[in-house]
C-alpha positions, 0 to 999 in steps of 0.5 A, spaced: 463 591 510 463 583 512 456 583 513 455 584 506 460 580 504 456 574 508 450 576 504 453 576 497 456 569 498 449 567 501 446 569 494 451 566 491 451 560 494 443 560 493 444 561 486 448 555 485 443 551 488 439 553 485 442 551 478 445 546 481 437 543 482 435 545 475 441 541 473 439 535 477 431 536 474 433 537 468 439 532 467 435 526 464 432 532 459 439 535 457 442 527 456 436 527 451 437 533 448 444 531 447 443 524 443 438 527 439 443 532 437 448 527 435 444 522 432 442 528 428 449 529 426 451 522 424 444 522 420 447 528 417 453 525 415 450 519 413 444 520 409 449 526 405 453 522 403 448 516 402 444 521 397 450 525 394 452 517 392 445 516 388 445 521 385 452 521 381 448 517 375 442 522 376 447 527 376 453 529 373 454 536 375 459 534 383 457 541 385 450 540 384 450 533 388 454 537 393 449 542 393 444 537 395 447 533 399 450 539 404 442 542 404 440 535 406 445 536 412 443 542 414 436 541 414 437 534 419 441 538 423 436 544 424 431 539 425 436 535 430 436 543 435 430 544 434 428 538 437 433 538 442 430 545 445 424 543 445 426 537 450 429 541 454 424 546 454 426 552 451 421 555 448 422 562 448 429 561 445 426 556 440 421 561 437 426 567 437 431 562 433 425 560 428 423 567 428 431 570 427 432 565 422 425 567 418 428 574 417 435 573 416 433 568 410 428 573 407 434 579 408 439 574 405 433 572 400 432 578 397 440 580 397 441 575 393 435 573 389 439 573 382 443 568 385 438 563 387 434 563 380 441 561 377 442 556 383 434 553 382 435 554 375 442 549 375 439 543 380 433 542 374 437 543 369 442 538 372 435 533 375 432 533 367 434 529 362 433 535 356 440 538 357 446 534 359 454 535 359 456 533 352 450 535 349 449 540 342 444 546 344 442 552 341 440 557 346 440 564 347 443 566 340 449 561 341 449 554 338 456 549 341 457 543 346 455 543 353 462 543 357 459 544 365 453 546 368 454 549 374 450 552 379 450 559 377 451 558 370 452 553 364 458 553 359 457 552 352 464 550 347 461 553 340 463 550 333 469 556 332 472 554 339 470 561 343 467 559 351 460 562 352 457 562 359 450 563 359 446 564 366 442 558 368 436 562 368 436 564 362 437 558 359 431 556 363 426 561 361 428 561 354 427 557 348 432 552 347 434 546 342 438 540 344 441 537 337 443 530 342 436 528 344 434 524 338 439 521 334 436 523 327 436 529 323 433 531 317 437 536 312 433 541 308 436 543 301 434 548 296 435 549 289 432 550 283 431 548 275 430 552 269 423 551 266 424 548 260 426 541 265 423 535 265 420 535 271 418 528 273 427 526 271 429 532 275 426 529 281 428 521 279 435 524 278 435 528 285 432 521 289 438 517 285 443 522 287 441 524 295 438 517 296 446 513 293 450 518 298 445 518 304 442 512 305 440 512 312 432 512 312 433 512 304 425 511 303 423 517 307 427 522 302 422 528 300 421 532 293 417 538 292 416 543 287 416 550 291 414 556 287 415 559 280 421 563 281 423 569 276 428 564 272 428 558 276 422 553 278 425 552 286 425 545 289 426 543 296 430 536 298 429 533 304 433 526 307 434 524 315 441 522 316 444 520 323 448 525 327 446 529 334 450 535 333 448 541 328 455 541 325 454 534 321 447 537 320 452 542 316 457 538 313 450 534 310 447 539 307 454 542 303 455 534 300 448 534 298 449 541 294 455 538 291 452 532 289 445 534 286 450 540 282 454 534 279 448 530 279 444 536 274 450 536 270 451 529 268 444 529 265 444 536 263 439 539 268 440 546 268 440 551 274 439 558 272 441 564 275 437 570 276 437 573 269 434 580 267 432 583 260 433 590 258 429 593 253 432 600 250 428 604 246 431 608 242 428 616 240 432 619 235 429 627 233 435 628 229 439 633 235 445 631 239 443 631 245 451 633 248 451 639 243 
């Protein structure tokens, strides 16, 4: 029994020794290793927070620039372990973490796959200028101001006050219109006239009219007779007024009806309604047809 004992602590003592010899070996290694990982972590901090603060006039979304920045965070830390093992010479462990990271990052890939389309499609809604917070879209069979963009998914206010929140990879992947880019906008109003008008006076008339009430880009007013209707010859109006929202666009629209009526009336320009004739032919044999 105490033989073995001796022998045991023997072992135990040569494998001490023996670690402790690696140690002394590898300790300008291990002193690397360990720097590289804290540069690694002070560069992390450091260019996080540097990147997130260039990014605040590029983007106003904060949880996108968090997004970034903790990516970028991770990434120099990642790039900090494997220089670090690779230091020490542990390259085993390193192909075993790259490898065990490669499957976990297809699993998790796979698992959250909507996610990440939503999440992709949030960052380069947020990194391009067509849509910003504020701005009036319509998209996706909904028309409102744009209240967040965030990484799964955008909201948007409608003109009735009803919140709409509609997936970023839906927005990406469908067509969409954003009112806000220019400033400009041109109304389009349709009517008609009777057929006995004076045409060339309905047009003064409808140019005075538009032209007095909107004059913002005036010379660029458009008139044109569109068809011969069943009652009517059809007109169509078209002027630019300044507004970046689809409401103005509206509102423009509906003083423009009411300004060329008005004005049709003062001049005794007539808008028809749509009128029918009957003919009744009347056939009289003599006998009653209720008897």
């Amino acid at each position: 029994m105490g033989d073995q004992f001796k022998v045991s602590l023997e072992n135990l003592v040569s494998k001490l020794v023996g670690w402790l010899d690696a140690v002394v070996v590898n300790l300008p290694n291990l002193l690397l290793s360990i720097i590289v990982i804290l540069v690694a972590v002070f560069l992390s901090r450091r260019l996080s927070a540097r990147i997130t603060n260039l990014l605040h006039n590029r983007i106003k979304q904060s949880s996108v620039r968090t997004l970034i920045g903790s990516a970028i965070s991770i990434f120099i830390l990642l790039l900090g372990l494997i220089l670090a093992l690779g230091i020490l010479n542990l390259d085993q462990a390193l192909n075993s973490l790259i490898a065990g990271a490669g499957v976990a990052g297809l699993a998790i890939g796979l698992a959250v796959q909507g996610t990440l389309s939503n999440t992709f499609s949030g960052i380069s809604l947020s990194i391009k200028n067509d849509i910003n917070v504020g701005d009036f879209i319509e998209t996706n069979g909904f028309a409102g101001t744009i209240v967040a963009i965030n990484l799964r998914d955008t909201k948007i206010r409608t003109l009735d006050n009803n919140l709409v929140i509609i997936p970023n990879n839906a927005i990406s992947n469908n067509p969409y219109k954003n009112f806000s880019l220019t400033k400009d906008l041109r109304v389009v109003v349709d009517t008609s006239v009777a057929y006995d008008s004076d045409l060339k006076f309905v047009e003064e008339i409808a140019e005075a009219a538009i032209t007095k009430q909107f004059p913002y880009r005036a010379s660029d007013f458009e008139f044109y007779y569109m068809s011969f209707g069943d009652s009517a010859i059809n007109i169509q109006l078209r002027f630019w007024i300044q507004a970046k929202d689809r409401f103005s666009l509206t509102k423009s629209r509906s003083q423009a009806i009411v300004i060329v009526k008005d004005a049709f009336e003062l001049n005794g320009i007539d808008i028809p309604f749509p009128i029918r004739s009957l003919y009744v032919t009347s056939h009289d044999d003599g006998k009653n047809p209720l008897q």
